[in-house]
ROMARKE-945577 format. One record per residue: x, y, z negated of N, C-alpha, C in turn. Coordinates in pm, whole numbers, plus 50000, padded with zeros to 5 digits. Example, Ala and Ser with C-alpha at 12.3 -4.5 7.8 and 13.67 -1.06 7.14 Angstrom:
<sites>
513194943149220512304955049220513204967049220512854977549292513674989449286512905000349213
</sites>
This chain:
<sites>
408392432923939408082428424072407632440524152408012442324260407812452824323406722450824435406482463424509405062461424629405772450424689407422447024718407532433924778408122427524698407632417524640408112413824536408072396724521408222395024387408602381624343407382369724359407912359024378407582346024378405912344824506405632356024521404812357824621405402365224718405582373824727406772387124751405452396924808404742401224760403932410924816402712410824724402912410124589402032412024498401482423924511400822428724497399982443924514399492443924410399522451424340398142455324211397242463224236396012463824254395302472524302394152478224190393802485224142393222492724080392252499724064391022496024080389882503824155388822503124035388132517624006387572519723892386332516923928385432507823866384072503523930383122497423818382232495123819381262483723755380912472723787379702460123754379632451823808378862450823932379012437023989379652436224131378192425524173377412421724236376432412124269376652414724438376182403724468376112400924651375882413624704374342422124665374112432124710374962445724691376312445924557376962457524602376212464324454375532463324425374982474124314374802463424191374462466024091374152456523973372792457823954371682449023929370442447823938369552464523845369052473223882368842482223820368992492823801370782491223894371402505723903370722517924047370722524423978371162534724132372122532324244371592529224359372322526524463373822537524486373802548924406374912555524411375612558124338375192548924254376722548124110377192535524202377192525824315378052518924333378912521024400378892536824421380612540524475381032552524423381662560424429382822570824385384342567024352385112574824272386452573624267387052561324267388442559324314388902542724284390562547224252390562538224129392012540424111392952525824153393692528724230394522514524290395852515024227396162505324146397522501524121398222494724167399992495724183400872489624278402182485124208402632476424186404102471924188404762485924285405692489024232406692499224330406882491324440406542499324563406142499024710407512504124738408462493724788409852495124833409682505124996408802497525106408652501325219407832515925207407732522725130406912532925083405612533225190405202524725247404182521825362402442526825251401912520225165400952520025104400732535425122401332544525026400452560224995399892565725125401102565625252400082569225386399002560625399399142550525426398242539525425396832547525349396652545825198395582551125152395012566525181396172574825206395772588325268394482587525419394702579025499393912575525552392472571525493392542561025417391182557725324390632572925273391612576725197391002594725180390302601925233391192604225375390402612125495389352609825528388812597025509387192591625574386632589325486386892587825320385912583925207386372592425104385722607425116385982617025048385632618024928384542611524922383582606224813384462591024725385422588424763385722572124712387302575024722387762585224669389152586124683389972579224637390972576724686392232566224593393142566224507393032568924372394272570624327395212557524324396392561724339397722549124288398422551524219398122538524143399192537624023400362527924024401242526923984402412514823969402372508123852402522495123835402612491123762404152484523713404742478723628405952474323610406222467523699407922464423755408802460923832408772439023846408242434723732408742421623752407242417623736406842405023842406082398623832405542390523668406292393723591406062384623480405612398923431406232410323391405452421223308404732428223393404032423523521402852430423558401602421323499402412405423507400872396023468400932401123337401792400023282401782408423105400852417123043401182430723148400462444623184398852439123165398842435823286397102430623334396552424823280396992409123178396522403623094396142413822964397112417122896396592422022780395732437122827395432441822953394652456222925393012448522938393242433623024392042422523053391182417622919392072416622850391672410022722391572418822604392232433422603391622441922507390752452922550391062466422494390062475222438389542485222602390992483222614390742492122797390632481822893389902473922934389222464723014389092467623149388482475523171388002485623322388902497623338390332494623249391682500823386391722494023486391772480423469392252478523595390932470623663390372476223762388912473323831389262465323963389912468024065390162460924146391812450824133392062440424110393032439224104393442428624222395012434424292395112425724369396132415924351395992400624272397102391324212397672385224288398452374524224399272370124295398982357724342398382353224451397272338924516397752327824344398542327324264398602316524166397732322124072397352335324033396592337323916395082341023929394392337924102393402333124060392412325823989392832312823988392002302023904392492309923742393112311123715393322318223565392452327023523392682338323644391732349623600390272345823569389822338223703388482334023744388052325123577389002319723524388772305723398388002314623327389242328923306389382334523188387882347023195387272346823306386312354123284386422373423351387752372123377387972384323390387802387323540387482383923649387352383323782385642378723816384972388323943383742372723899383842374224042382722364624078382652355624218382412371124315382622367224442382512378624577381842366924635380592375924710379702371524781380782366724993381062355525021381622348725131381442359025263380232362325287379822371625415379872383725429380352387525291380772403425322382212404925378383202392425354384492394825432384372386225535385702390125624385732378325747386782370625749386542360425640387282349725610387662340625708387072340125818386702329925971387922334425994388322347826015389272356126104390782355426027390752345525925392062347925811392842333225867394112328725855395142314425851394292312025761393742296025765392972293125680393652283925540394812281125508395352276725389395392291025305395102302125335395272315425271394012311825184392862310225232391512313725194391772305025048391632292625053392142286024952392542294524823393522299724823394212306824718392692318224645391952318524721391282328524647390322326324568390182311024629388902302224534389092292524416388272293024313388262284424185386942278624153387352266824132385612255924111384582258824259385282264124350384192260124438384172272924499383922285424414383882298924479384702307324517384202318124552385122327424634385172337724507386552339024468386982346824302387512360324362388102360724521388972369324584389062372924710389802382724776389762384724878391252384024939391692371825041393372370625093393802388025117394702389525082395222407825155396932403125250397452397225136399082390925190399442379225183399902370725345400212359925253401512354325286402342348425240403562342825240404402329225248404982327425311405492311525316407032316625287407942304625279409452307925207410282302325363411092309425404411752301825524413442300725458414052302825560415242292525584415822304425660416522311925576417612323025649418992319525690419462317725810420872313325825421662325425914422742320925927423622330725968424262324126110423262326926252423432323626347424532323026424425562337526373426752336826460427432323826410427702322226301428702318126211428192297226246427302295626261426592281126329426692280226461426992292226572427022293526692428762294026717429132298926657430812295226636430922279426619430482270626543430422260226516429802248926560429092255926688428362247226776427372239326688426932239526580425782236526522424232238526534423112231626513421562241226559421752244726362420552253826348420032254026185419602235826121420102235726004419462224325927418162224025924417792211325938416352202425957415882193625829417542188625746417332184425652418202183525481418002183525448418592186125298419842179525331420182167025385421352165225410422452172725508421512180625623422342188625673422222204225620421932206125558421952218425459423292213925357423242207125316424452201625245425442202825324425662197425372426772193825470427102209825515426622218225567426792225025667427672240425551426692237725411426762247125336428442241425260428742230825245429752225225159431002227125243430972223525369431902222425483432002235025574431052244325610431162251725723431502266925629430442271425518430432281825474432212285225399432722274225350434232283225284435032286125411434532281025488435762282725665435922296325670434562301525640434192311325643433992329525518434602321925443434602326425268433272327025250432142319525303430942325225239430452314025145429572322925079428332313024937427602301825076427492288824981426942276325083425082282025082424842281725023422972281924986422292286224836421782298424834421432301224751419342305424743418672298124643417202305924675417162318624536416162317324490415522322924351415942314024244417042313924172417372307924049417302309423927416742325323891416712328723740415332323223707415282319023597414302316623511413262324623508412532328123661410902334723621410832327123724409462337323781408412327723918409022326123989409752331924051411142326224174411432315524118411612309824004412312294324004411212284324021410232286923964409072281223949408862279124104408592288624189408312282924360409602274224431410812277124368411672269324455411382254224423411502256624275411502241824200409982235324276408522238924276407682234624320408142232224491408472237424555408882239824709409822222824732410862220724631411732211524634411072198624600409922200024514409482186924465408312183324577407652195224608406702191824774407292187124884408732191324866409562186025020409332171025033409532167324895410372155924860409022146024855407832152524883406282144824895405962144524711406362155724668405542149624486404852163524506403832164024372403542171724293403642175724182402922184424139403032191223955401792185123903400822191823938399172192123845398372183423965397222180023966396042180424052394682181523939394112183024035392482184323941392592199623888393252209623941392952227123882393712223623773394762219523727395542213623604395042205623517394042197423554393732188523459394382176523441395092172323539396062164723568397602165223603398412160123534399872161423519400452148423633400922151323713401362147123833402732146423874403712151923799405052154323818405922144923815406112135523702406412121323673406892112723806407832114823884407922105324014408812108124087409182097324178410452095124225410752111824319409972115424363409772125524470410192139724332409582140824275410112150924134411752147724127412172135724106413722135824039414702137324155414052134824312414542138624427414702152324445413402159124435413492174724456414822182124312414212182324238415382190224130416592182024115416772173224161418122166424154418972172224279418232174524404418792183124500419592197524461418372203824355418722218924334420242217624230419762207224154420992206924069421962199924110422312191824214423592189124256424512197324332423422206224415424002219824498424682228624378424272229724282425312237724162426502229724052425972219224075427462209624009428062208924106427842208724249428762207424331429212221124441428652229924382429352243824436428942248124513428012240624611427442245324742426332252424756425982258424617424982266624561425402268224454426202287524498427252290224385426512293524204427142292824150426762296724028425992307423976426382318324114425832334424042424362332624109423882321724140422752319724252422032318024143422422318024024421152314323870421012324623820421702333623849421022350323806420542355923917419942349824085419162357124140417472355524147417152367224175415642369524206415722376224343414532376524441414482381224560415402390424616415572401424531416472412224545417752408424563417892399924468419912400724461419992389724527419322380924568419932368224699419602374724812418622387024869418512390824945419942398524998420412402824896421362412924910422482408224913422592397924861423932384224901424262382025048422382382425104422912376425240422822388725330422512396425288422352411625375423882415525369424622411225278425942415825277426732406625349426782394225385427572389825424428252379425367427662371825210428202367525187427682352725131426822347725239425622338225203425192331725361425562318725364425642311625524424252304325492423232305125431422022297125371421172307425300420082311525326419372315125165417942312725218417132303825094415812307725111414972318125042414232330125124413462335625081412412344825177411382351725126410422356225163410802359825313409802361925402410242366025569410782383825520409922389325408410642404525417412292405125411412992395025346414352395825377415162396725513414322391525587414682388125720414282404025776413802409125715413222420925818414032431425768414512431225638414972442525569416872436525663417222424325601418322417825701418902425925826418222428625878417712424326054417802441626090417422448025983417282465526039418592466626089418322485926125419652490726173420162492826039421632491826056422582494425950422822485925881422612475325879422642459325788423832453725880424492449325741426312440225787426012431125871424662422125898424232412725951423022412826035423122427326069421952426726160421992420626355421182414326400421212406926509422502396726446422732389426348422852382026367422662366826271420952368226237420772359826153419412355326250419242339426176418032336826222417122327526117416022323026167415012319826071414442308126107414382295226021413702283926045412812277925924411632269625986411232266425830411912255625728411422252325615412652251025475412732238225538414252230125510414342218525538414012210025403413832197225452413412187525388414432176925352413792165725304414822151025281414912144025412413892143525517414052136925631413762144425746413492161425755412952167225783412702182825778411552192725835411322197725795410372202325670410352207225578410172206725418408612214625413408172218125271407182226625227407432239925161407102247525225406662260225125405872257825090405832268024905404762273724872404252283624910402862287424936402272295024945402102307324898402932321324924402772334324818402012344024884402242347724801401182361924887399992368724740399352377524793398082384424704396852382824708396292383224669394242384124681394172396824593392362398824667392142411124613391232407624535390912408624370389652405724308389042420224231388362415324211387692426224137386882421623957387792430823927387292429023740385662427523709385592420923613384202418523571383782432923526384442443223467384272455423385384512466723492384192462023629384302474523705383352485223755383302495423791382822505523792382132510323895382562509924022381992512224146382132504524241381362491624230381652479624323381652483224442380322490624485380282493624654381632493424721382102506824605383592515524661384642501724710384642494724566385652485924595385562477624700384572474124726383632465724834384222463524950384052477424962384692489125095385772487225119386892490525039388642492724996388452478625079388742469124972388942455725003388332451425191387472458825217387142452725390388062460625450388152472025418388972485225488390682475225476391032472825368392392466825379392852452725428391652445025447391612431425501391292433025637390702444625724390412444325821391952442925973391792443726060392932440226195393682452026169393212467626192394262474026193394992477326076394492477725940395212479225827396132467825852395812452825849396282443525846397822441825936397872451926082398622452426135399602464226068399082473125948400252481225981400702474825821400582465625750400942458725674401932453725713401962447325833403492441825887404522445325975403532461925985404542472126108405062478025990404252486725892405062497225805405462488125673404942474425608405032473625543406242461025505406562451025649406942443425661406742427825603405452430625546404732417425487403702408925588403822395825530402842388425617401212393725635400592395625753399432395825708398702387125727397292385325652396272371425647395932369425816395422378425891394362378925996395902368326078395002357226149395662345726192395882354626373395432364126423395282365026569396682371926580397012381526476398252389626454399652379226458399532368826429400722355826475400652355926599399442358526692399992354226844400322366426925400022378126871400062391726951401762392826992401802389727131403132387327210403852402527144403532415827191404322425827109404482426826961403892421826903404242417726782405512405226757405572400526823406232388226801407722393526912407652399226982408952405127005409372414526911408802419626785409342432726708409642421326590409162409626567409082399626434409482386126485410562385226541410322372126635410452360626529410522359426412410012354026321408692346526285407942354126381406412350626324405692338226361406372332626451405572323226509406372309526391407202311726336408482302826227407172302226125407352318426098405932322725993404682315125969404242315726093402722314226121402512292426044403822286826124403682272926111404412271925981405102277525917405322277225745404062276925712402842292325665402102290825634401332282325668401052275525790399662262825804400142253425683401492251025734402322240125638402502239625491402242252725392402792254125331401352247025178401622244725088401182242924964401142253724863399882258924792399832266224701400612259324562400762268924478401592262524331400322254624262401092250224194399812246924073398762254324048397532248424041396442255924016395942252623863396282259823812395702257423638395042273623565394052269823502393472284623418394422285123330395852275223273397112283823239397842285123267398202291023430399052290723519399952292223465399862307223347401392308623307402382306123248401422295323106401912283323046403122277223142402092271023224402682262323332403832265223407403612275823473404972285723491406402284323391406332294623273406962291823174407502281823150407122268823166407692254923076408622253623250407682250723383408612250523478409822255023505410112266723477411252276323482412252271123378411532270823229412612264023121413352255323155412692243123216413202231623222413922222223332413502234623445414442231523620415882240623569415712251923490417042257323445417852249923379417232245623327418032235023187418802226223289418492219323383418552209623504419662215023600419702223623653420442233023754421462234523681421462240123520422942242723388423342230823395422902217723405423692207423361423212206423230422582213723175421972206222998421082197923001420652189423106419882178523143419952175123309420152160123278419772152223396418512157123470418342154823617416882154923691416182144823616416702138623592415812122623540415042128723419416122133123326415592138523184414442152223182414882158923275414742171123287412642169923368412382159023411411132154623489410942148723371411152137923271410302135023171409582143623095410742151023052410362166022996409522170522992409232175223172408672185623235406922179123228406872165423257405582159523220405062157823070406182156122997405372156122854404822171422800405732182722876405372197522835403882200522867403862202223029402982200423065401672193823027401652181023023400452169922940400122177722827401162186322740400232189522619399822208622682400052216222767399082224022832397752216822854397992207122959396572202223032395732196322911396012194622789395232187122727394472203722603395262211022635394492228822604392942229222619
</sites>
């Protein structure tokens, strides 16, 4: 998974070498100046290469609290990999500040490895407030929002404007439009995130929210999937591939390669992150000025995203809380926050940056953006998210192949599940 990356699309890993962390910034006892010095920040490879200037700045003014960056592996599944096992063994306090992916809060927070941030040291008031959410477990504040993300509805405006069509509103005209309009045209009908990691996991959750169901409630203590709205949503995903209008090679994509489907020209539908739209949309793109962006359609309607994006937490085994303290306000604050979506092309949390009129002529996207995210639903919240994950992905694939019915494929998915939640 990269700095823009999967199933959130703007995972950040952040890395900051510190100790423990209390309201006041120091740990009861310490010297007020062991709570800052060096910070090491780790990153998913930063496509927009935006971050290293970015922190060169932090440099220049906190000479004393410098930044190193590190990268961590390419796929959202072997960064949680990475982070888990350095969390749970011998090197603990590598990774000090970490910034996850809004689903592996409540996990981290279960598992002990994250601890609570005191509410008034950030300005949470000043954030879209379904963001804040993502950072809290049992009640507290585990994190700090940095990126956040909703899934839209990329279409190919000329090619609907030829056809005197508006964009689809609803799963039936997504059908229709993708089955009938796109071969006129030689293009793929609709493709999202189909391979078997977290990209499937958010579409599949995205499809079953459209459709008014859920997965879990109660932080996963409860298995919720079981229902008419479940065999609606994945019965959608899998009829679009028995029936062609969501081609086949659409099960070996992840962000990248459906992005690049429709950046090429050969994709009248795709859902994914707003950075596609921006990367889309540059100079030199087969399809630039002429795509546009709506939010996901639904069964009667307009639909649900999930919620992606990052938080910033900080390890129980960290080293210089102050420092991190700092980082984390310094990167949540308006102007970092703005050049997050000038240099970096990711959503940012601060809600005032959706209405800034020159902004919204350089992103005219954002205001699509802004009402995805109010709209949108976080994934499942479970301390074994990734359990949960895992069995999701298995078994919407299995569904999409045709090696099970939606019908079969939702019994399944609740009996898998039930024996997680009962962990």
């Amino acid at each position: 998974m990269r700095w823009i990356r999967a199933a959130g699309r703007g995972l950040l890993v952040l890395v900051v070498v510190m100790t423990g962390y209390i309201a006041s910034g120091v740990r009861a006892g310490e010297d007020a100046s062991h709570g800052r010095g060096p910070l090491t920040l780790a990153t998913a490879g930063d496509l927009t290469g935006y971050l290293g200037p970015l922190l060169e700045g932090w440099n220049r003014t906190h000479p004393g609290e410098r930044v190193t960056l590190v990268e961590l592996p390419d796929s959202a599944d072997e960064t949680h990999a990475q982070m888990t096992t350095d969390l749970r063994g011998g090197d603990r306090s590598r990774f000090d500040v970490l910034n996850i992916d809004v689903n592996w809060t409540s996990e981290f927070a279960a598992a002990g490895w994250i601890r609570p941030l005191p509410r008034d040291r950030f300005p949470l008031r000043t954030f879209l407030p379904p963001v804040v959410d993502t950072a809290t477990y049992d009640g507290q504040l585990y994190a700090v929002p940095y990126v956040t993300n909703a899934g839209l509805l990329l279409y190919r405006k000329d090619v609907l404007a030829k056809e005197g069509v508006p964009p689809p509103r609803t799963w039936a005209e997504l059908e229709h439009d993708a089955r009938t309009i796109a071969p006129k045209y030689g293009l793929d009908g609709y493709a999202g995130q189909f391979l078997p990691y977290e990209g499937l996991t958010v579409n599949a959750a995205e499809a079953v929210y459209s459709a008014g169901g859920t997965i879990l409630g109660d932080e996963g203590a409860r298995v919720t999937v079981n229902s008419a709205a479940a065999r609606e949503g994945i019965g959608f995903l899998a009829r679009g591939v028995r029936e062609g209008w969501i081609p086949k090679r659409a099960l070996t994509y992840k962000e990248e390669e459906s992005k690049q489907a429709f950046q090429d020209g050969r994709l009248l539908f795709l859902r994914n992150w707003p950075y596609a739209y921006a990367v889309a949309s540059a100079k030199g793109s087969p399809v630039a000025g002429k795509i546009g962006a709506v939010p996901l359609p639904g069964p009667a309607g307009p639909g649900t995203s999930v919620l992606g994006g990052s938080n910033l937490a900080v390890n129980t085994h960290a080293r210089h809380p102050d420092s991190a303290a700092r980082l984390i306000a310094y990167l949540t604050g308006e102007r970092v926050q703005r050049l997050v979506l000038t240099r970096g092309a990711l959503p940012p949390v601060r809600a005032a940056l959706y209405e800034d009129p020159a902004l919204i002529r350089r992103f005219p996207y954002l205001p699509t953006l802004r009402a995805a995210v109010l709209a949108a639903a976080p994934r499942p919240k479970s301390p074994h998210y990734d359990q949960v994950s895992l069995v999701v992905q298995a078994v919407v694939h299995d569904a999409l192949t045709g090696r099970e019915t939606p019908e079969a494929a939702v019994r399944r998915l609740a009996r898998e599940l039930d024996a997680i939640a009962r962990r």
